[in-house]
C-alpha positions as CSV (number, residue, x, y, z in Angstrom):
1,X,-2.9,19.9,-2.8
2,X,-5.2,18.3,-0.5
3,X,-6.2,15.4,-3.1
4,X,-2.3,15.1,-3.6
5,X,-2.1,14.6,0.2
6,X,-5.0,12.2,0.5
7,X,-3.4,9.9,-2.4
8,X,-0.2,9.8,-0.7
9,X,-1.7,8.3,2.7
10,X,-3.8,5.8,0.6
11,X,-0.7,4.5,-1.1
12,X,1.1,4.4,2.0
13,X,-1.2,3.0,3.9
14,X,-2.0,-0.3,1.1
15,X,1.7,-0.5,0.6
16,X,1.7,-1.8,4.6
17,X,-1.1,-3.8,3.5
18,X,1.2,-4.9,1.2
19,X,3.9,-5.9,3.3
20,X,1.5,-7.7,5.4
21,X,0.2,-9.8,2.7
22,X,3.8,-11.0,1.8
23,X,5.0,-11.5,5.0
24,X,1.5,-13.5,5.5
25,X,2.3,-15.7,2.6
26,X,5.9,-16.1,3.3
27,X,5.0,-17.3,7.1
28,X,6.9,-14.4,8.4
29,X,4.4,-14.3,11.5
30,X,6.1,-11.2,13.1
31,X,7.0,-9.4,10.3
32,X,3.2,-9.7,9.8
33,X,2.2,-8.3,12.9
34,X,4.5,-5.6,13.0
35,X,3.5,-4.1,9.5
36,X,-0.5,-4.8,10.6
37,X,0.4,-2.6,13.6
38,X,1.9,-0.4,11.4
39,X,-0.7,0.2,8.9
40,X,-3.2,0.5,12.0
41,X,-1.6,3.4,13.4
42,X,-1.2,5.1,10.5
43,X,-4.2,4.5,9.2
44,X,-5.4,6.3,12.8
45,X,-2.7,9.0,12.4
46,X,-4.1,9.7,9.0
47,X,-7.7,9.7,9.6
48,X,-7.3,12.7,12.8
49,X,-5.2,14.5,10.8
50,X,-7.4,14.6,7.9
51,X,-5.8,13.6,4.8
52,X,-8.5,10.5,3.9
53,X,-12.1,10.8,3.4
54,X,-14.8,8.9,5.4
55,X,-14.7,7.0,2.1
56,X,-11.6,5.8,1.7
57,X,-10.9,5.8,5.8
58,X,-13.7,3.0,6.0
59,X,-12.3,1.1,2.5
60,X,-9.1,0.7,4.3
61,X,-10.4,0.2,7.6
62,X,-12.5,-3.4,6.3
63,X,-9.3,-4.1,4.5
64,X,-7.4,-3.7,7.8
65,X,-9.9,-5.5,9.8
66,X,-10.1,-8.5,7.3
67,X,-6.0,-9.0,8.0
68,X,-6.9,-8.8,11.6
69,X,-9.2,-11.5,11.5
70,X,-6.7,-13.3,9.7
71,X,-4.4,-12.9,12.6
72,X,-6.7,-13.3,15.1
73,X,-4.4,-16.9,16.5
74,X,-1.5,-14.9,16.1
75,X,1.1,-14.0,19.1
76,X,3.7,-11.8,18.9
């Protein structure tokens, strides 16, 4: 159950990522930001509550940083 719980965060979390990317190649600037912010609090909320490894925690987290630095001239 736990590994069914742990792949359910990890497809949540890179279907933000997802959204981000689109939004990012669409121009949608906000749309951006708000499904970055997303994926970063989820990513947080999943982390404390458990359900992703250290593994797969710090995969997403360079993915999540690399669309931050992407963002960085970004304003909302």
């Amino acid at each position: 159950m736990f590994h069914s719980q742990s792949k359910q965060a990890k497809l949540e979390i890179e279907k933000l990522f997802h959204e981000v990317q689109i939004n990012l190649e669409n121009n949608y600037k906000d749309l951006a930001i708000g499904a970055r912010k997303q994926a970063e609090s989820k990513l947080a909320q999943f982390k404390e509550e458990g359900r992703l490894s250290d593994k797969v925690y710090h995969k997403l987290k360079i993915t999540l940083d690399d669309y931050t630095k992407r963002m960085e001239g970004y304003h909302h």
